[in-house]
C-alpha positions, 0 to 999 in steps of 0.5 A: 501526450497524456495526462492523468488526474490522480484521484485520492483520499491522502497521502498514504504510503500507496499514493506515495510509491505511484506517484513515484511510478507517474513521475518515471512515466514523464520521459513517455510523454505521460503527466499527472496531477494529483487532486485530493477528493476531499479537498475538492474548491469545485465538484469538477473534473478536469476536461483533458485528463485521465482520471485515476482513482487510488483506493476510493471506495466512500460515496463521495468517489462514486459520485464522482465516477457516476459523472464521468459514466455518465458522460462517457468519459473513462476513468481508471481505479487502483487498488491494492488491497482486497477490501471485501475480505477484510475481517474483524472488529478493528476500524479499518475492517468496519468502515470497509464493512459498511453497506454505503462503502460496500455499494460505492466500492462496487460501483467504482469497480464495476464502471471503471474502464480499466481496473489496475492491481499488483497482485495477480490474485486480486486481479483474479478475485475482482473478475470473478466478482464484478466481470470488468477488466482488470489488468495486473501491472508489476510493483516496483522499487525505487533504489533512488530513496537510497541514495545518500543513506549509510546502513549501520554497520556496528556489532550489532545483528540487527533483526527488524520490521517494519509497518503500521499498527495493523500488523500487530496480529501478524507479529504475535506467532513472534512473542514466543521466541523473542525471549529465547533468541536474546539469551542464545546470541548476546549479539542480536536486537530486535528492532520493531517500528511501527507496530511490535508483538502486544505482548512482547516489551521493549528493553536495551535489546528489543527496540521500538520505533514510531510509524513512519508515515512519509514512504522515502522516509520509512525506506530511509530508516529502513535501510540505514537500520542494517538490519541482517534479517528481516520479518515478514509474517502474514496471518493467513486470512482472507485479504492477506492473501491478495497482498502484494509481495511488498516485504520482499521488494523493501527487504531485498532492496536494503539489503536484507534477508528476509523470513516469509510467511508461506503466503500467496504475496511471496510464491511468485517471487520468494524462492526458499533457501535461495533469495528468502526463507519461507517458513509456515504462518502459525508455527512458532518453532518454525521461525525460530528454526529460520531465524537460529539458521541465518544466525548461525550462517552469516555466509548463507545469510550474504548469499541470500540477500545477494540474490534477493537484492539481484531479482528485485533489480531485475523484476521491480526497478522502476526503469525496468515497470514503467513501460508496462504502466505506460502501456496500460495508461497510454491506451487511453490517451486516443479515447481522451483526445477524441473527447476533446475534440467532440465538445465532450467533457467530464462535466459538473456534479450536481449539488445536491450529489455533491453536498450529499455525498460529502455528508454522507462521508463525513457521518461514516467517518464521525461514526467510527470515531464515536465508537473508537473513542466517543464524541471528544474523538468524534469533534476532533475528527471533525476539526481535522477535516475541516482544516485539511479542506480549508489547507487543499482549498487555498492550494 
């Protein structure tokens, strides 16, 4: 038996699709509990578990980890996302920018026993970096979140995708053709949520959606919008390329036949013309020459999304993952059960590290709110934060 303390920031989409993975593991005798950083009533880890960080990379995780390295307990990190390659100007690339992230980052990495990824590029990338152990674990696919919902099944051929605001620069290589394709088939919408082409406006055939932050919710809509294509571009830049095959999983799963930017995410998995089309990243005729194709072909489009449902099912099913992160997570429990009966425990974070880093934390974040929208967004963040620290306070 042995249970993981999952260690995160939010509940974001990431969080939600593991947990979902933890909870499948409980049949192999692997529990979990998830403690939210930030929320922290004591600067303590819990003494008969595994710690398991989720994405963190602000000073307030290294602190943390810097306790259990010095005590010699192991802790395990998970990461999806390649954030040293994050480029721009946009919140998101200057907070993984900054030089206090960048050093709490490295030290998480560099002192994790186990570094855990779903893309075998990332996986590659982090060893050349920092040398430490990286294991590649398969991605998965719930076919549970389905259960109950009715895709639409109208008149309609619904051409959709779906993801958060950070996508809008991928969707751009779509504007052009978006106009073109509605005069061709009067039949066809599009369907955008979440994020949609800046310069491409709604209207009674082009529609848009607001963000679906709850995953079993977004899987949900998803599925019951019967979308017959679904797109997926991915500007070839440097951390697009570490993303895992996530598109392809979703689409396949609903049903859908997907178009795929020639990207490392979709190698390993899309096979062009057979379970997906892969057409190039920048190229705007070559989307519409996919997109007119599975139009005009409703039989190759069936036949498509037949074979991508059947890989996902027999590659990425929860039933058929979960051994492999059993595996991975379970080869700790002798190292823990040691500790234990040693006296040895994950130990108390000083104050002032405590205190420190949370200041640390705080000032980032404030920071960035200040330059995306001055000091009104500045109080506001700041109110946000203390009431989610007094909500995880009184769980």
């Amino acid at each position: 038996m042995l249970k993981i303390q999952m260690m995160v920031e939010a509940d974001i989409a990431t969080t939600q699709l593991l947990e979902r993975v933890l909870m499948e593991c409980a049949s192999y005798g692997l529990s979990y509990k998830k403690t939210y950083i930030n929320g922290q009533k004591k600067a303590r880890l819990d003494d008969d578990a595994l710690p398991l960080f989720v994405r963190n990379a602000d000073p307030i995780a290294a602190s943390l980890c810097k306790c259990l390295k010095q005590n010699g307990w192991p802790y395990c990190y998970y990461l999806d996302d390649n954030f040293w390659e994050i480029s721009g100007d946009t919140a998101l690339a200057r907070y993984y920018q900054d030089a206090s992230i960048r050093r709490s980052l490295g030290y998480i990495v560099q002192n994790a026993a186990l570094v855990l990824v779903n893309s075998e590029q990332l996986a590659k990338y982090i060893r050349n970096k920092f040398g430490c152990v990286v294991q590649y674990l398969p991605p998965m696919f719930d076919f549970s979140l389905l259960n109950g919902v009715q895709p639409y099944a109208g008149d309609e051929v619904r051409i959709g995708f779906a993801g958060s605001s950070s996508r809008v620069a991928d969707l751009e290589v779509l504007a052009p053709l978006v106009g073109p394709i509605l005069e061709k088939f009067p039949e066809v919408v599009f369907e955008f949520a979440g994020a949609m082409p800046a310069s491409v406006g709604t209207s009674d055939r082009v529609r848009f959606f607001s963000y679906v932050g709850n995953y079993q919710e977004f899987i949900k809509f998803q599925y019951a919008r019967g979308w017959k294509i679904g797109l997926a571009p991915l500007v070839a830049d440097g951390s697009n390329g570490f993303k895992t095959n996530n598109k392809f999983r979703e689409y396949a799963a609903c049903g859908i036949v997907g178009i795929y930017s020639d990207s490392p995410s979709y190698r390993d998995s899309v096979k062009h013309l057979d379970n997906g089309f892969v057409v190039a990243s920048y190229s705007a005729p070559a989307w519409m020459a996919a997109i007119e194709c599975l139009l005009n072909n409703p039989e190759l489009r069936e036949n498509m999304a037949a074979k991508a449902f059947q890989y996902v099912s027999a590659h990425y099913a929860l039933s058929v993952i979960t051994k492999d992160w059993v595996a991975a997570l379970m080869s700790f429990s002798p190292k823990i059960a040691e500790l234990k009966s040693g006296g040895v425990n994950p130990g108390w974070i000083s104050a002032w590290s405590y205190v420190q880093s949370h200041v640390l934390t705080y000032w980032l974040l404030t920071q960035q709110a200040r330059t995306e929208g001055g000091w009104r967004l500045v109080l506001k963040k700041i109110l946000f934060l203390l009431k989610k620290r007094l909500a995880h306070a009184r769980e």
